[in-house]
N, C-alpha and C positions, 0 to 999 in steps of 0.2 A: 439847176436844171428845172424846167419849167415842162408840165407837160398836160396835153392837150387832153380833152371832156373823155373821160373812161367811160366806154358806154358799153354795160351788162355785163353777163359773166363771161362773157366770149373775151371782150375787154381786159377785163380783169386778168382771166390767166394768162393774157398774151403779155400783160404787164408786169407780172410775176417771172414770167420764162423769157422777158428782156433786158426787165430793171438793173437788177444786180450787176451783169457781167457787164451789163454799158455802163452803170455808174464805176468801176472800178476800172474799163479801159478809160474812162473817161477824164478820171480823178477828181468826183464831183463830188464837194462839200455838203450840196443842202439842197432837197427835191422837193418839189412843188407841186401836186398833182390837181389839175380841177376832176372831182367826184361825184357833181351833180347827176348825173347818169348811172353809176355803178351798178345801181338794181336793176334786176331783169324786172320792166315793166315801170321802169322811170325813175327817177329821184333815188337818192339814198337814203341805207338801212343801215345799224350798227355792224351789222355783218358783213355787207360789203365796205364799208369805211376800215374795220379792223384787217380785211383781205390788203386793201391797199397800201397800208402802213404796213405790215409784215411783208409787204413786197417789198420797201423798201423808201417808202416816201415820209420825209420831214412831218409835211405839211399839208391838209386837204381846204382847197377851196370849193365854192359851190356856186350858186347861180339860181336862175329863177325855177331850178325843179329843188331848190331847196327843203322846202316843208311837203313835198308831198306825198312822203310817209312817216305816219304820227310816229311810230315807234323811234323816230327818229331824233324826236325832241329832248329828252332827257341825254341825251348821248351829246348832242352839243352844246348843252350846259355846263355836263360834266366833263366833256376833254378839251382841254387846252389847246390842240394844235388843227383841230376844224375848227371852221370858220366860214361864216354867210356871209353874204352881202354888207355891208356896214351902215350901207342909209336906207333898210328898211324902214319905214316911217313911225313905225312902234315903238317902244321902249317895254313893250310887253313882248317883242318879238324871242321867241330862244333863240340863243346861242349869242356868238362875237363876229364882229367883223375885224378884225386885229387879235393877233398872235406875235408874240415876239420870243424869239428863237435865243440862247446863251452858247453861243459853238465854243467859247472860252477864250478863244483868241478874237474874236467880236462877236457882235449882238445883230442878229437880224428880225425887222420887222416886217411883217407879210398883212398885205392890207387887201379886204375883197372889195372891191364895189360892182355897182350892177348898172347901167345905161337908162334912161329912158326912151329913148326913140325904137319904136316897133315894138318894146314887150309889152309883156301882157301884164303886169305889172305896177302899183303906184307908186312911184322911188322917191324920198327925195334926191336933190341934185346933188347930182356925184362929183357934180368941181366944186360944191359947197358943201358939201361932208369930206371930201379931203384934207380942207382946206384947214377944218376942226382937227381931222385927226394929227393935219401933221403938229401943228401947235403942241401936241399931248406929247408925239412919240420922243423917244430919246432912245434913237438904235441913230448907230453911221450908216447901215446899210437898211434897203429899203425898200421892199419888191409888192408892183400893183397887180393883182390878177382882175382886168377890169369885164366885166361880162357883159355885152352888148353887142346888139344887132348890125346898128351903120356903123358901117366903115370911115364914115365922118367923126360921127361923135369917137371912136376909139383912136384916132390919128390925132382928132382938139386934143384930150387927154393924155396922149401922149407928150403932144407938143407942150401944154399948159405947165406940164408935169417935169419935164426936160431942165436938168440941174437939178432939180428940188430933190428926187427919189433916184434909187438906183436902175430899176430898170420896170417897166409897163411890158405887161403881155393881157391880151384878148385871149378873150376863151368864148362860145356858144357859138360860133358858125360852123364850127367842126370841119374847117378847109385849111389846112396850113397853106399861108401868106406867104410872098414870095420876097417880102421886106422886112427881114431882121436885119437892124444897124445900131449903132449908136449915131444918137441925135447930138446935133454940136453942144450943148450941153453938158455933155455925158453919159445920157440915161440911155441904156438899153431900151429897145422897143423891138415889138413885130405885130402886127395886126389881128392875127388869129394864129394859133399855137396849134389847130386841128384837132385833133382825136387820135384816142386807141378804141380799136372796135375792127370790125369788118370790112373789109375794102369793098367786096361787090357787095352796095347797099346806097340805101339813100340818107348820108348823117350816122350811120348804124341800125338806121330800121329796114327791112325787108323793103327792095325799092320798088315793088307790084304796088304795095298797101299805099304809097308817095305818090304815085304814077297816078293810081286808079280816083286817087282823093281829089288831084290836080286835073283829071276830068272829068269830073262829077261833081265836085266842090261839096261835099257829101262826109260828115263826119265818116272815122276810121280809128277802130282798135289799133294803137300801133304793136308791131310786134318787131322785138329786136330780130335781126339779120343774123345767120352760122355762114364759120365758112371760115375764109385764111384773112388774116388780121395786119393789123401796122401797129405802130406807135408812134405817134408824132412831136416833138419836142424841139425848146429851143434851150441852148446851155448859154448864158451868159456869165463872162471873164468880168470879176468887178475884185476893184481895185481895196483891201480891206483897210489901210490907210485914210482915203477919202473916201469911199462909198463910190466912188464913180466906175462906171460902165469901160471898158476896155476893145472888148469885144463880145459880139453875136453870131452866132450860129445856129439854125434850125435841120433838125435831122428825120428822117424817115422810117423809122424800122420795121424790115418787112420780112 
C-alpha cells in the first residue's frame, strides 16, 4: 500500500483514524507513506515522522521539502526506514535513499527518487541513479516512490523501469491519477498516488492563499487548510515469487 503526500496535522490524524482498519480490511503486508509534508508549515520533523509510523506505516518517503527542517537531519541518519531522494547530488547529503525491508518470507526494497523537470531543485538524473542502485540491491521485490512534477518524465520512468522493479508510484502533485495498471512488463505503476490532507483546499494549503498568489504573482505564507479530509492510495498485488506486479488498485478515503 502506497500512499499519497501527508500534508500537516490535519493529514496526519486522518491517517491515523483510516490506516489501521483499511490495512487490516485490506490484508496489507507493507505501507509506504510519502511524508514530505507531515509538518504544519512544511517539510518534516521527528514528530511528525514517529506520528506516521505509529499509525501504521512500514516506510516514509520524502521529496523536495525534504531538508526543510534542520531538526530533522539526525533523525534520518539515524532511522533506517526514512528515506530521501536517492540522487541528491551530495554525498554530504543526510540521510538514504534506499531502505530494504526483511518481511521473512521476502525482502523488499523501497527506493526514493526525485525528477528534474519543473523542481526547484539540482538532481542528478534519476534514470541514471537507478540504474546504480539497481546493480547494488539484492530484494526480489522492489518498489519506486518517484517524486516529480511532469507527467512525462514519471510515465518515461515508469516505462524505463517496467520488468526491472516491482511497482513505480509518483508522489508531489497531490491529484490522484486515474491510471494505476500493470505495465506489460509487470511492474505496477500510477502517476500520482495524491495526498491525505483536506479536500476543500488547494494541494492542502488554504485555497484563498493559492488563488490570491495566482493573481498577483506576489509571494505567500502558505498556511495548511482544516476541515474534512481523504486519503489517497494505491494497494499493489505483487507476486512474492517473482517480484512481479499482479495487480493495481487506487483508493479514496473519505
Amino acid at each position: 500500500m502506497c500512499i499519497g503526500d501527508v500534508v500537516g496535522s490535519a493529514g496526519c490524524a486522518f491517517l491515523r483514524g483510516q490506516l489501521p482498519a483499511f490495512k487490516r480490511q485490506q490484508q496489507v503486508d507493507l505501507v509506504i507513506c510519502n511524508g514530505e509534508n507531515a509538518a504544519d508549515g512544511n517539510g518534516i520533523t521527528p514528530k511528525s515522522a514517529d506520528h506516521i509510523f505509529t499509525s501504521g506505516a512500514d516506510v516514509i518517503t520524502l521529496g523536495n521539502h525534504s531538508f526543510r527542517r534542520r531538526e530533522v537531519y539526525p533523525y534520518l541518519d539515524e532511522t533506517p526506514n526514512i528515506i530521501r531522494p536517492y540522487n541528491y547530488p551530495s554525498s554530504l547529503t543526510p540521510g538514504k535513499g534506499v531502505c530494504t525491508i526483511d518481511m521473512g518470507f521476502t525482502t523488499v526494497a523501497v527506493v526514493n527518487l526525485m525528477g528534474q523537470q519543473f523542481m526547484d531543485a539540482n538532481m542528478d538524473n534519476p534514470f541514471q541513479a537507478i540504474d546504480r542502485i539497481l546493480k547494488e540491491l539484492d530484494a526480489k521485490i522492489v518498489i519506486v516512490d518517484f517524486h516529480a512534477e511532469a507527467t512525462s518524465e514519471k510515465r518515461a520512468m515508469g516505462l524505463y523501469l517496467d520488468g526491472r522493479v516491482s511497482a513505480v508510484f509518483g508522489t508531489h502533485t497531490h491529484v490522484l491519477t486515474a491510471d494505476a495498471e500493470v505495465l506489460q512488463g509487470g511492474t505496477g505503476y500510477i502517476t500520482d498516488v495524491g495526498m491525505t490532507g483536506v479536500i476543500d483546499s488547494c494541494l492542502g494549503v488554504k485555497k484563498d492563499i493559492i488563488i490570491r498568489r495566482f493573481q498577483t504573482m506576489l509571494p505567500e505564507r502558505f498556511d495548511y487548510a482544516d476541515g474534512a479530509c481523504k486519503l489517497d492510495c494505491v494497494i499493489f498485488d505483487i507476486d512474492r515469487k517473482t517480484g512481479r506486479c499482479t495487480g493495481a488498485q487506487s483508493f479514496e478515503l473519505r
